[in-house]
Backbone as a ProteinNet text record, in pm:
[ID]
protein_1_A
[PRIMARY]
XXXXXXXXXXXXXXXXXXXXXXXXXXXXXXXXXXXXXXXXXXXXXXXXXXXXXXXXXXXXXXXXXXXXXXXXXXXXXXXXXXXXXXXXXXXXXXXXXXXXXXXXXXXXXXXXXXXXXXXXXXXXXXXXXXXXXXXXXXXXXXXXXXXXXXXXXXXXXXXXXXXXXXXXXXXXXXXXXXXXXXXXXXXXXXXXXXXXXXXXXXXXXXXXXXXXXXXXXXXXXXXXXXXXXXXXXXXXXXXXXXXXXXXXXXXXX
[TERTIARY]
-1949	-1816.7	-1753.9	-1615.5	-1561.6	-1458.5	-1454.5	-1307.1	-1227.2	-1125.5	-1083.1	-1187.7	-1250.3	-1360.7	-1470.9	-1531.6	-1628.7	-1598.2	-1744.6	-1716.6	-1789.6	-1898.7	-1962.6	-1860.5	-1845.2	-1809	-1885.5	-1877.5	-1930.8	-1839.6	-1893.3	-1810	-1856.4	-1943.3	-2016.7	-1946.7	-2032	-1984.7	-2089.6	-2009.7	-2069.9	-2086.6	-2206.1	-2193.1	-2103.2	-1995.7	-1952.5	-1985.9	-1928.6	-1947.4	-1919.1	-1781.2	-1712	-1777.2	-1902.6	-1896.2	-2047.6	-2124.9	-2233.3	-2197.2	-2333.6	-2332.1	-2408.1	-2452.7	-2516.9	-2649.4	-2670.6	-2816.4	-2824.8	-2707.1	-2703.2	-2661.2	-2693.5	-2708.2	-2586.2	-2530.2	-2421.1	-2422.2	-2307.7	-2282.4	-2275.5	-2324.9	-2313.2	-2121.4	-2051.4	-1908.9	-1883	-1970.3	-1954.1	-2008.4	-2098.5	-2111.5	-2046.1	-2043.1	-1920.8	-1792.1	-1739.6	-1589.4	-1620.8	-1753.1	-1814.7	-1750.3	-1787	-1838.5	-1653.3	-1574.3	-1445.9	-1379.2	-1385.2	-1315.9	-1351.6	-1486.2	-1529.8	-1447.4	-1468.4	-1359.9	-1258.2	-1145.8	-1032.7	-986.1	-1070.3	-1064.9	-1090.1	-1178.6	-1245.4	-1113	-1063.9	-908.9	-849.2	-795.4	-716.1	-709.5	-842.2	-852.3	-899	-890.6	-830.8	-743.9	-661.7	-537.9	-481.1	-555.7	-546.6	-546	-526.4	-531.1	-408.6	-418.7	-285.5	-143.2	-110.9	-34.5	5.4	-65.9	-55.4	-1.9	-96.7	-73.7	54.9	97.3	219	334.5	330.1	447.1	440.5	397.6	381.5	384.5	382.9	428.3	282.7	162.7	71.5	-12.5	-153.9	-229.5	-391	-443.7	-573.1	-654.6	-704.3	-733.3	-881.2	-963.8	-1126.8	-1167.9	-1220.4	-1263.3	-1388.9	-1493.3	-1618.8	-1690.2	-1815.4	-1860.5	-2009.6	-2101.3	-2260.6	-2281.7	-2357.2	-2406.4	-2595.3	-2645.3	-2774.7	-2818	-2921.4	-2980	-3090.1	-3104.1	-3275.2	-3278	-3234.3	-3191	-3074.1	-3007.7	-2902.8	-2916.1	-2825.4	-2813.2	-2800.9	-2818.6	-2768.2	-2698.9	-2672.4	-2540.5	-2544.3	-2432.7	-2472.5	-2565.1	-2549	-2670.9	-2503.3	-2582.6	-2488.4	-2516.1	-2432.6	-2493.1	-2411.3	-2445.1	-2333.8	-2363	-2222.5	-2160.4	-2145.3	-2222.3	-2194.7	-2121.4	-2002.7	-1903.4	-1918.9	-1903.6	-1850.3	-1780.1	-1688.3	-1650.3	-1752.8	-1815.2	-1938.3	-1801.8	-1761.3	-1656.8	-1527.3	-1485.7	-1357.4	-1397.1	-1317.7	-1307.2	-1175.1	-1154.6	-985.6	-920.7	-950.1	-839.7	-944.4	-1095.4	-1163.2	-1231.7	-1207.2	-1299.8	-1401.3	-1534.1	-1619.2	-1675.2	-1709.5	-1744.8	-1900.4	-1991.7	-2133	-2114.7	-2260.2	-2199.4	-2350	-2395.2	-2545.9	-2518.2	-2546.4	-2532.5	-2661.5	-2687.3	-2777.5	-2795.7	-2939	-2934.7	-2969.7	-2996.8	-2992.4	-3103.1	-3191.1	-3328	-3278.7	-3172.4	-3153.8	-3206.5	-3290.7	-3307.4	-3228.8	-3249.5	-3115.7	-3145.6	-2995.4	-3081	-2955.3	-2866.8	-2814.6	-2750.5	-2716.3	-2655.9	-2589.3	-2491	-2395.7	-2303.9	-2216.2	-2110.7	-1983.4	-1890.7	-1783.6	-1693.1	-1617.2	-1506.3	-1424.5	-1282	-1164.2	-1061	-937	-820.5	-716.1	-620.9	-508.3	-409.9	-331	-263.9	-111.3	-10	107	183.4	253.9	327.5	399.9	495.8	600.6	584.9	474.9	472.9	338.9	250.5	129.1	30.8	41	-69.6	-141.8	-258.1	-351.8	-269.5	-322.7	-277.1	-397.2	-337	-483.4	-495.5	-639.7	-686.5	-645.3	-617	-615.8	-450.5	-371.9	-235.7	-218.5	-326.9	-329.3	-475.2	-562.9	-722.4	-784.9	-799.6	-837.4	-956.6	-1051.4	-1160.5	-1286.1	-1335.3	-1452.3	-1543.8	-1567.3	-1671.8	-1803.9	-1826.3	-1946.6	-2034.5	-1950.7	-1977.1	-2015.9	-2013.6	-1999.7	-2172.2	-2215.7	-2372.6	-2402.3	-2549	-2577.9	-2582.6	-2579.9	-2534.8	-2644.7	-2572.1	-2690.4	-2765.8	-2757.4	-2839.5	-2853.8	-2946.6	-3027.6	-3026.6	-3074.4	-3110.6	-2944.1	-2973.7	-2849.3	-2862.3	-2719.5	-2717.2	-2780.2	-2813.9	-2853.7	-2694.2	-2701	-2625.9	-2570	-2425.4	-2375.4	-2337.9	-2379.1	-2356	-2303.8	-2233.1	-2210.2	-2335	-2320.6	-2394.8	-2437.9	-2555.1	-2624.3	-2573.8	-2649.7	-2689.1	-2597.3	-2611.3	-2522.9	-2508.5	-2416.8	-2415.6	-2428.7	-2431.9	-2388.2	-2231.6	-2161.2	-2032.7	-1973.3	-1889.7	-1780.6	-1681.8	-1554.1	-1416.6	-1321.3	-1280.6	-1179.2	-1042.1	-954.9	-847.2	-802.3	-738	-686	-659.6	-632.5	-542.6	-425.7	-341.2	-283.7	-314.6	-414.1	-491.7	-564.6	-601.9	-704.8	-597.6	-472.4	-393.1	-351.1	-363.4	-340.9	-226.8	-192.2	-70.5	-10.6	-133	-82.5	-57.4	-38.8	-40.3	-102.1	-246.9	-353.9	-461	-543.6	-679	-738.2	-782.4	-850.8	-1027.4	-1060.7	-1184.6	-1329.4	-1281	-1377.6	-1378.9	-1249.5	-1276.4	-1369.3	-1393.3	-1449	-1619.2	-1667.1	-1824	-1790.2	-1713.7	-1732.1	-1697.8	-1648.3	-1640.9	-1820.3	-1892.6	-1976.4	-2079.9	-2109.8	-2190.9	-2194.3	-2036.3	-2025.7	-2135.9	-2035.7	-2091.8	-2279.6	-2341.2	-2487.7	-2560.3	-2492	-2527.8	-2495.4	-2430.4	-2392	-2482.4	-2543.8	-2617.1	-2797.9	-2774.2	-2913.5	-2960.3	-2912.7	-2975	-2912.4	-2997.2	-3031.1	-2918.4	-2794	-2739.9	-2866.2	-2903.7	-3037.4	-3084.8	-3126.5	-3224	-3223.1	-3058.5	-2983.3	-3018.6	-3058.5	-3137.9	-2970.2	-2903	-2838.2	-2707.4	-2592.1	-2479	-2392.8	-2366.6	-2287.7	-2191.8	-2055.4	-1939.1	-1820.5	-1810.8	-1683	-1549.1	-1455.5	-1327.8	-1241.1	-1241.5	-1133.8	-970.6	-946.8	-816.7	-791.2	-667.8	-580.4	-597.5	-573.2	-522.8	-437.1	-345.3	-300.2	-273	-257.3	-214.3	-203.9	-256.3	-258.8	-312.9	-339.6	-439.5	-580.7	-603.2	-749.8	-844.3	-995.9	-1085.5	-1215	-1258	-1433.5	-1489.9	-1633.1	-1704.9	-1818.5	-1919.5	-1982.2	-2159.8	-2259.3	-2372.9	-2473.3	-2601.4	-2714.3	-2852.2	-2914.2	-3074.1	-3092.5	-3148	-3291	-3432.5	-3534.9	-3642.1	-3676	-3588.2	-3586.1	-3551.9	-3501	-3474.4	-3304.2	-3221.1	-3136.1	-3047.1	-2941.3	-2822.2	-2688.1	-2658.9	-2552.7	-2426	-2359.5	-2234.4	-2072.6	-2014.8	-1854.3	-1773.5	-1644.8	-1514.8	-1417.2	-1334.7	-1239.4	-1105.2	-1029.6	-934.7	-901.8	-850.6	-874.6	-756.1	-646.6	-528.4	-525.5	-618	-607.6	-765.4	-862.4	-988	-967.1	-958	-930.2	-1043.6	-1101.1	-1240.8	-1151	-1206.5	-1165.8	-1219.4	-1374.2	-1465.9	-1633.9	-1685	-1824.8	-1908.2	-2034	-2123.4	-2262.1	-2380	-2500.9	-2571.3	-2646.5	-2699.9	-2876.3	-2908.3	-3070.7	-3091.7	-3254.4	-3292.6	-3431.3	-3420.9	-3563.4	-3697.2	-3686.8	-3849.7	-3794.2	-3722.5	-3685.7	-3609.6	-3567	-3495.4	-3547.5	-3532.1	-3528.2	-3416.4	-3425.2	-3376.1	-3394.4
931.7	975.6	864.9	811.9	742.9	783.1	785.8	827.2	720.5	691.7	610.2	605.6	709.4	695	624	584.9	530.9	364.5	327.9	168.4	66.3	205.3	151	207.7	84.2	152.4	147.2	250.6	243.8	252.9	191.5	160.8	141	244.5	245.4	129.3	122.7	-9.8	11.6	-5.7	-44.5	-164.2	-246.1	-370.5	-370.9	-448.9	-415.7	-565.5	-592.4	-684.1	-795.6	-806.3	-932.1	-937.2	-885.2	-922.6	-1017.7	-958.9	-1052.8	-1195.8	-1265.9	-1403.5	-1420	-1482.1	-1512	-1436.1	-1413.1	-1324.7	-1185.5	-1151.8	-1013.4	-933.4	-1032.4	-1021.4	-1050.4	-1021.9	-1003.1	-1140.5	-1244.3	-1336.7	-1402.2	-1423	-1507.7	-1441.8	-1503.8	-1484.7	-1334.5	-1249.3	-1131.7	-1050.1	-1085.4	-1070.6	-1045.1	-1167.5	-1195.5	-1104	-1098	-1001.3	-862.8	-811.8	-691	-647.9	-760.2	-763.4	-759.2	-883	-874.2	-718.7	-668.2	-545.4	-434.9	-429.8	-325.2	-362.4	-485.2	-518	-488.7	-484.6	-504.7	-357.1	-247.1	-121.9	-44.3	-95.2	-59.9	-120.3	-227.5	-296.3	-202.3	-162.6	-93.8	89.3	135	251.2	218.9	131.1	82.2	30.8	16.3	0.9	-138.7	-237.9	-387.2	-423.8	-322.1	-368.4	-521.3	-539.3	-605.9	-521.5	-477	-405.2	-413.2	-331	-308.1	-506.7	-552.5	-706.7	-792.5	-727.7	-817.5	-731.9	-621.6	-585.7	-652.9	-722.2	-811.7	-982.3	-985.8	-1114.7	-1237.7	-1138.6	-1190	-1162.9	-1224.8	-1263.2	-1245.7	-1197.8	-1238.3	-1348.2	-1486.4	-1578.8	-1589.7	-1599	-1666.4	-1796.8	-1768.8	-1904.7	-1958.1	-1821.7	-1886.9	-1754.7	-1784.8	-1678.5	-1714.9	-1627.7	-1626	-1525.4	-1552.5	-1442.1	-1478.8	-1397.6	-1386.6	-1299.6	-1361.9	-1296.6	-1255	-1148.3	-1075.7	-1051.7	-1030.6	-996.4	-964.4	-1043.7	-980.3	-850.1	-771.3	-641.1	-644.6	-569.7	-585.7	-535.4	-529.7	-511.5	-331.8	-259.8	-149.6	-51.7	-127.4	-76.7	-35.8	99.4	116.3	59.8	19.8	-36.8	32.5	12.3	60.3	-67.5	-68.3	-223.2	-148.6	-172	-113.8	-268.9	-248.6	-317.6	-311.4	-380.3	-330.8	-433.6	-424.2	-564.6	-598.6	-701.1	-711.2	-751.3	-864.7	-859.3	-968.7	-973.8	-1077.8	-1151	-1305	-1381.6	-1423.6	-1506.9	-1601.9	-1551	-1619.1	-1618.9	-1574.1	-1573.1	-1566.5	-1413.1	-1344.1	-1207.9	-1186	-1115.1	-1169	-1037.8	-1052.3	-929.2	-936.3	-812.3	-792.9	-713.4	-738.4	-651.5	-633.5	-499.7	-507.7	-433.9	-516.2	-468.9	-378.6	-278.3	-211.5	-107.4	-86.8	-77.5	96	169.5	374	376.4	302.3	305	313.7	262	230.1	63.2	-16.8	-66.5	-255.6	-301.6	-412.7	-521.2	-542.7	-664.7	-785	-760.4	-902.3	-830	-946.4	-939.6	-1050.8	-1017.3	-1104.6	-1122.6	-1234.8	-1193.6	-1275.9	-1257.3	-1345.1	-1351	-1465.2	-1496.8	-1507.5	-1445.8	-1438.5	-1440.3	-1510.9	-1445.6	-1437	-1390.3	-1344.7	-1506.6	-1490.5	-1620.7	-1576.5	-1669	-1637	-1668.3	-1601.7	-1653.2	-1738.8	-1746.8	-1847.1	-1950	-1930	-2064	-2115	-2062.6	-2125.7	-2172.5	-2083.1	-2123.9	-1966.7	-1987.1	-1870.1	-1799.7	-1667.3	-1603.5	-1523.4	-1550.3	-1429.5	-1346.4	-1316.2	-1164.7	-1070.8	-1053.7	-971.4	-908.3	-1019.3	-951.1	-852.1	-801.1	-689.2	-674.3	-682.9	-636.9	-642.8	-459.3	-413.7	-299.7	-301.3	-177.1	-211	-84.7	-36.4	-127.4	-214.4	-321.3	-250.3	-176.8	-120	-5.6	41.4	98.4	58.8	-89.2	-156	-184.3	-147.9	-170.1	-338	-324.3	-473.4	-567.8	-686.8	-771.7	-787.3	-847.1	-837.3	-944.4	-1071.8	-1206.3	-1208	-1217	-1196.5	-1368.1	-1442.9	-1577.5	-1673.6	-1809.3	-1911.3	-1889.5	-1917.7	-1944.1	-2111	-2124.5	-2288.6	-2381.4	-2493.7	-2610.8	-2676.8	-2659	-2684.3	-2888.4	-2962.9	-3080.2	-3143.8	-3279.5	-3329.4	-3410.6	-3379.4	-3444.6	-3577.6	-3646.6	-3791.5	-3854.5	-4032.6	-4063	-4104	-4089.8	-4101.8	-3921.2	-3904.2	-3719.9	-3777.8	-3648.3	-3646.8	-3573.6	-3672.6	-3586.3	-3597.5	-3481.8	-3409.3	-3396.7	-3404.4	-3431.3	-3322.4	-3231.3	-3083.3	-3131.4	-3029.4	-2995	-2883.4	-2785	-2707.7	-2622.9	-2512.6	-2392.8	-2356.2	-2353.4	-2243.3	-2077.2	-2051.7	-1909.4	-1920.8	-2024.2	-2012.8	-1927.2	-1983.3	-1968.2	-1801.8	-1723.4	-1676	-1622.9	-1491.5	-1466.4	-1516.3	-1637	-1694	-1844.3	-1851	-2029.4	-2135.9	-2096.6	-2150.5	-2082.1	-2161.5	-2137.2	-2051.2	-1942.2	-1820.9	-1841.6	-1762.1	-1835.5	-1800	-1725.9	-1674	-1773.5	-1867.9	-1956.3	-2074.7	-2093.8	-2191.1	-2159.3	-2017.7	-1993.3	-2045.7	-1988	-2017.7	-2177.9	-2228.1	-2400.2	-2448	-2383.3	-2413	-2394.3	-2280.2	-2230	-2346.2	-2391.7	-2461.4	-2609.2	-2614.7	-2733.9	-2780.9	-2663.1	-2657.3	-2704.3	-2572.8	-2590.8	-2739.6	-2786.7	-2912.6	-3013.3	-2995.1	-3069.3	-3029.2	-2923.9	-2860.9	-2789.1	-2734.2	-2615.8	-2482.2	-2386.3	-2239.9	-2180.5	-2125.1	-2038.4	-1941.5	-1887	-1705.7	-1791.7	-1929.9	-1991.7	-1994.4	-1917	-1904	-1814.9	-1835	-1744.2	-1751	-1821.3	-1802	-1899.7	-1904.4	-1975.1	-1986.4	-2100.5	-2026.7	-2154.6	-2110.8	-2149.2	-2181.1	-2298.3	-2338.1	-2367.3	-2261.5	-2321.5	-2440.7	-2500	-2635.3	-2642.6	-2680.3	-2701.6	-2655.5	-2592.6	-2535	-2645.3	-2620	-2682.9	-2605.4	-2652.8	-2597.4	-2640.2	-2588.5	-2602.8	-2728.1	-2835.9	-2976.5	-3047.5	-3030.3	-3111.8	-3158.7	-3284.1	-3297.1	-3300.8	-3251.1	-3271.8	-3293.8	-3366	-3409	-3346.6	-3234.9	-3181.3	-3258.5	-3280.8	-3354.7	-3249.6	-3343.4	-3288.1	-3337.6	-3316.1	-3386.8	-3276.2	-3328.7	-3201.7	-3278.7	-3140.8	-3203.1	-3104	-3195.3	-3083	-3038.1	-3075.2	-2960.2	-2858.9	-2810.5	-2630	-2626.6	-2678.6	-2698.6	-2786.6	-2751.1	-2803.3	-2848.8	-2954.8	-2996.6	-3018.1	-2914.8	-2955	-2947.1	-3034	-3048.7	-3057.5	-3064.1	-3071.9	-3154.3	-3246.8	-3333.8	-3326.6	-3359.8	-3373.2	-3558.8	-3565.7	-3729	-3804.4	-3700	-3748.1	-3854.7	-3805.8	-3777.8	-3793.7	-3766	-3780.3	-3685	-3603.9	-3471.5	-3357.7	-3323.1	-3249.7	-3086.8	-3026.3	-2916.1	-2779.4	-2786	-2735.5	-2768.6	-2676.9	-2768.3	-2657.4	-2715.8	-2569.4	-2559.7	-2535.5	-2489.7	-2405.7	-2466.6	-2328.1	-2387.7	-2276.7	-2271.8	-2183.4	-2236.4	-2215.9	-2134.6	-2077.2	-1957.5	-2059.5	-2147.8	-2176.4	-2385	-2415.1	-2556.4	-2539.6	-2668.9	-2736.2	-2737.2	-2631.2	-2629.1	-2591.9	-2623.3	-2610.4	-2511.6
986.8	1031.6	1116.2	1088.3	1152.4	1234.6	1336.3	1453.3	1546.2	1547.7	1684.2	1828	1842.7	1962.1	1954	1793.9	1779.6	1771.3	1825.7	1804.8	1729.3	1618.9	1519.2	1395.7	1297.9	1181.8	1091.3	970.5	866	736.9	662.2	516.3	413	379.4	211.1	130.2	19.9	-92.6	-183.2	-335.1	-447.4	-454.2	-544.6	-575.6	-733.3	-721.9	-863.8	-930.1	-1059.7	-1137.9	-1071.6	-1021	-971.5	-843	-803.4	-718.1	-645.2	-792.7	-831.6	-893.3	-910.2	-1001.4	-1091	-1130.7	-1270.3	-1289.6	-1186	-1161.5	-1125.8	-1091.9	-1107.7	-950.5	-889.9	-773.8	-637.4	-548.7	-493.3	-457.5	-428.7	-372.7	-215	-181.4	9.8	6.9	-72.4	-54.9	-65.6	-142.7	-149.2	-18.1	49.6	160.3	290	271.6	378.9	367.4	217.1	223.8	240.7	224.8	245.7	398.1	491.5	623.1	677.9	615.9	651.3	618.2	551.2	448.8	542.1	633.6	728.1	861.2	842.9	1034.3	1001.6	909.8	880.4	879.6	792.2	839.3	963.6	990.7	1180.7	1274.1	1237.8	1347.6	1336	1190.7	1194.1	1285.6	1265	1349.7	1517.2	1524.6	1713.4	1720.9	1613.6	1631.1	1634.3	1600.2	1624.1	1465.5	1394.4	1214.7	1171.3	1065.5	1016.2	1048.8	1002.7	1011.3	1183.1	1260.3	1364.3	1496.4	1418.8	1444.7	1416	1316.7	1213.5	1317.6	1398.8	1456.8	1535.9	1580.5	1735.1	1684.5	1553.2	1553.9	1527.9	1496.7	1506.3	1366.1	1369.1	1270.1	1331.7	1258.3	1281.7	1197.3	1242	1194	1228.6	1091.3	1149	1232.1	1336.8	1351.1	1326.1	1351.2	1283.5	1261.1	1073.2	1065.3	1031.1	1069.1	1048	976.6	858.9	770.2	746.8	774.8	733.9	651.2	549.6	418.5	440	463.6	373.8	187.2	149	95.1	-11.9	-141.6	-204.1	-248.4	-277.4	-302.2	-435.1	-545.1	-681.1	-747.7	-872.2	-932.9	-962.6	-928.7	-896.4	-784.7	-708.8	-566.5	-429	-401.1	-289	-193.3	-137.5	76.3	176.4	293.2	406.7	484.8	539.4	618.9	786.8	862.4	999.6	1083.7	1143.8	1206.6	1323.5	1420.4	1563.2	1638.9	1718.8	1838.1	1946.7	1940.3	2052.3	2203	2174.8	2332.2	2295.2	2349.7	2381.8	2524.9	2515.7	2571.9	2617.7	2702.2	2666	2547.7	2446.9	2281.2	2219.1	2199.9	2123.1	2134.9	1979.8	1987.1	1845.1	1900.2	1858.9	1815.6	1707.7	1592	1525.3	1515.8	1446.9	1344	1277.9	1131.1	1063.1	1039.2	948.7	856.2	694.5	609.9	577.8	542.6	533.7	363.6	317.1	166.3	233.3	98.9	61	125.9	168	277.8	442.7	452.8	577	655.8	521.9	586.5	598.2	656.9	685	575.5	489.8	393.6	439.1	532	575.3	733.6	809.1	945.5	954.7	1052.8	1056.7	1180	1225.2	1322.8	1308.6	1351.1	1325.5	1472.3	1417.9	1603.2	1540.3	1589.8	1522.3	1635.5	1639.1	1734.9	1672.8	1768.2	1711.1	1679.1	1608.5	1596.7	1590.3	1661	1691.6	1568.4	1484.1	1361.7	1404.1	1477.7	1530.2	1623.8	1714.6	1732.5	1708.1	1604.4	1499.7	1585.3	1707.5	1816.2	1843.1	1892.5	1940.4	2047.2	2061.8	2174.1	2213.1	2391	2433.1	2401.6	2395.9	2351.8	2472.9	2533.7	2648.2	2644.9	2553.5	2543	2410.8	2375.4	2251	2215	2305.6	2246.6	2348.3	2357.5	2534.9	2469.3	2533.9	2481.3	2578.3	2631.8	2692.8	2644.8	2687.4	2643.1	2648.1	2779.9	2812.9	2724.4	2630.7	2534.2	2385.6	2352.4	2227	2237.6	2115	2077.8	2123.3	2151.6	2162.9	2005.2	2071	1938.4	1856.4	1719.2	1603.1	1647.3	1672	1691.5	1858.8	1901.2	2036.7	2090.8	2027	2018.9	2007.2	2024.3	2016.7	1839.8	1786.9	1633.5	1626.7	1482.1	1461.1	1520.5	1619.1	1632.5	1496.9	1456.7	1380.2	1424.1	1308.2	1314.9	1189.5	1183.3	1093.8	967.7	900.6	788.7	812.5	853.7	860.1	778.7	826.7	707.8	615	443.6	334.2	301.8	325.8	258.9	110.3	37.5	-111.4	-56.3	-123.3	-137.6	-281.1	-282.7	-400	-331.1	-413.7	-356.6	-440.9	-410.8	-445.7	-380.5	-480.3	-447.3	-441.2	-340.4	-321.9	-405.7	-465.3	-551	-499.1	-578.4	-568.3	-541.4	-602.9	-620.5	-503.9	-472.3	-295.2	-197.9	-175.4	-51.6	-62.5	99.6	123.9	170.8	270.6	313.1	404.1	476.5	567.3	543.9	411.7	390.2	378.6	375.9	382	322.6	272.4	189.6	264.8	190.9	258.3	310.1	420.9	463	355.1	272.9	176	49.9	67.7	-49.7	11.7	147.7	183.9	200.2	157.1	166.8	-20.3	-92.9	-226.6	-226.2	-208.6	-181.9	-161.5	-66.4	-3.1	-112.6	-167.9	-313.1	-407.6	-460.3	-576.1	-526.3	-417.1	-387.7	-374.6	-372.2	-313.1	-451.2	-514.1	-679.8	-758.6	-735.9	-787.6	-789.5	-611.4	-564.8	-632.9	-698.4	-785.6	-658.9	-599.9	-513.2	-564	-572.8	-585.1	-516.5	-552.3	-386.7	-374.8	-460.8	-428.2	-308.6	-274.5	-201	-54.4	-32	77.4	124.5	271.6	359.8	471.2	494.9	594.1	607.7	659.4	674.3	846.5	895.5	993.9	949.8	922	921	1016.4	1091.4	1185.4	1100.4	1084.9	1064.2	1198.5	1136.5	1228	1198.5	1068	1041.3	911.3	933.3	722.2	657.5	554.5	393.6	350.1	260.9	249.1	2.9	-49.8	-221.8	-210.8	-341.7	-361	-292.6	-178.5	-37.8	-109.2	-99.7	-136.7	-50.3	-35.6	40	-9.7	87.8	56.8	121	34.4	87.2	52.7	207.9	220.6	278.2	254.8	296	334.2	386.6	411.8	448.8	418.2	430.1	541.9	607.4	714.8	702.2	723.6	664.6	510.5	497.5	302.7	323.1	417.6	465.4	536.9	590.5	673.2	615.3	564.8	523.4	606.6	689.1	726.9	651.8	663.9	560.8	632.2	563.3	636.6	532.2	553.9	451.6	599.1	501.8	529.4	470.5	495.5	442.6	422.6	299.1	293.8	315.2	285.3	314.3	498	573.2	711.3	778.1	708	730.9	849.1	897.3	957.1	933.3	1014.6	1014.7	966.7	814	804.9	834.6	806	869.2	871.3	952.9	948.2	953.4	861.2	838.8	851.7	815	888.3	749.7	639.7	592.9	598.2	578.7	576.1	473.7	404.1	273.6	297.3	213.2	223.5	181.1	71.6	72.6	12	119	49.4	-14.1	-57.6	-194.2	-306.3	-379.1	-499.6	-640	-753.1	-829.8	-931.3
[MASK]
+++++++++++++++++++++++++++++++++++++++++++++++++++++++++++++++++++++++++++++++++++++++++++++++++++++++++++++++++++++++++++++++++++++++++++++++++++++++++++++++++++++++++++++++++++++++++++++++++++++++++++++++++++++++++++++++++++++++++++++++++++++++++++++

């Protein structure tokens, strides 16, 4: 049961077709929109939804997201997505999320940082001027521990060089943050890594792109287990974002 009083949400889900990959099995990107699609409904019943945001002139923009794998779910398998706001800061508010299978028991976790963003003057705004809630009441967070230190790629990365869509960009003018875990996939695979092999991601958005923009996504192992990865923009060599994944048993193919 969900109410405005509560500050866990829940949000059943099918796995449907589009939302697996070649294996049958749900996608890192499918994940993740699982996890967005529950906050986005949960904003909305505290009242901080789109909608509720767009009267004030505002946006909610990712700034960074962590997804951890036990587990893909499979094609046709129900799950429930439990949401909550762990706290706000200055500009920055900061969101948990356990995806959980018909056992109850957890096959991914996750958290994300998001703020509000001013349409007109394309700058952040404090959280405190539209995102107020009983902190003291919000469940403790999913990750207990520091996340892995996100760094740039050593060394010689392997890099691949993309261009933008049209079909990427969103309502806000810019490439949506779900095209940049799928950016991240193609790219792994390219490199002859497994996505299934993906135990985990944490994602820093830095700067838009926007349709026709080219960028180099770049990489480097450490260990055989730990993936340093970034995107550039080349026009500008401009850091677009920078990422963090880790692999369940090595590099393999």
């Amino acid at each position: 049961m969900n109410d405005p009083g509560q500050y866990i949400f829940h949000y059943p889900k099918n796995v449907l077709l589009f939302h697996t990959g070649i294996q049958g099995m749900a996608t890192l990107a499918s994940l993740c929109r699982f996890a967005q699609e529950a906050a986005e409904y949960h904003a909305a019943l505290l009242g901080v939804g789109v909608n509720h945001l767009a009267e004030q002139g505002l946006a909610w923009v990712l700034r960074e997201q962590t997804m951890e794998v036990c587990r893909f779910p499979t094609l046709g398998e129900t799950i429930t997505v439990r949401t909550w706001p762990r706290h706000a800061e200055r500009i920055l508010c900061h969101r948990d999320t356990r995806i959980m299978d018909q056992d109850g028991q957890t096959i991914a976790q996750g958290s994300s940082v998001w703020f509000g963003f001013d349409l007109q003057s394309r700058r952040p705004r404090k959280s405190g001027s539209f995102f107020n809630l009983d902190w003291a009441r919000v469940p403790p967070p999913v990750f207990t521990g520091a996340l892995p230190e996100l760094e740039q790629p050593a060394g010689c990365p392997w890099t691949r060089t993309r261009v933008v869509q049209a079909s990427e960009i969103d309502a806000l003018g810019h490439m949506n943050n779900l095209r940049y875990v799928d950016w991240i996939v193609d790219h792994l695979a390219q490199a002859g890594i497994d996505p299934q092999n993906v135990r985990g991601m944490r994602v820093r958005h830095v700067r838009e792109v926007s349709a026709g923009q080219e960028v180099q996504v770049r990489h480097a192992t450490e260990n055989g287990r730990d993936i340093h990865l970034d995107m550039q923009r080349t026009q500008d060599a401009q850091e677009v974002c920078l990422a963090r994944i880790w692999l369940c048993d090595g590099l393999q193919k």
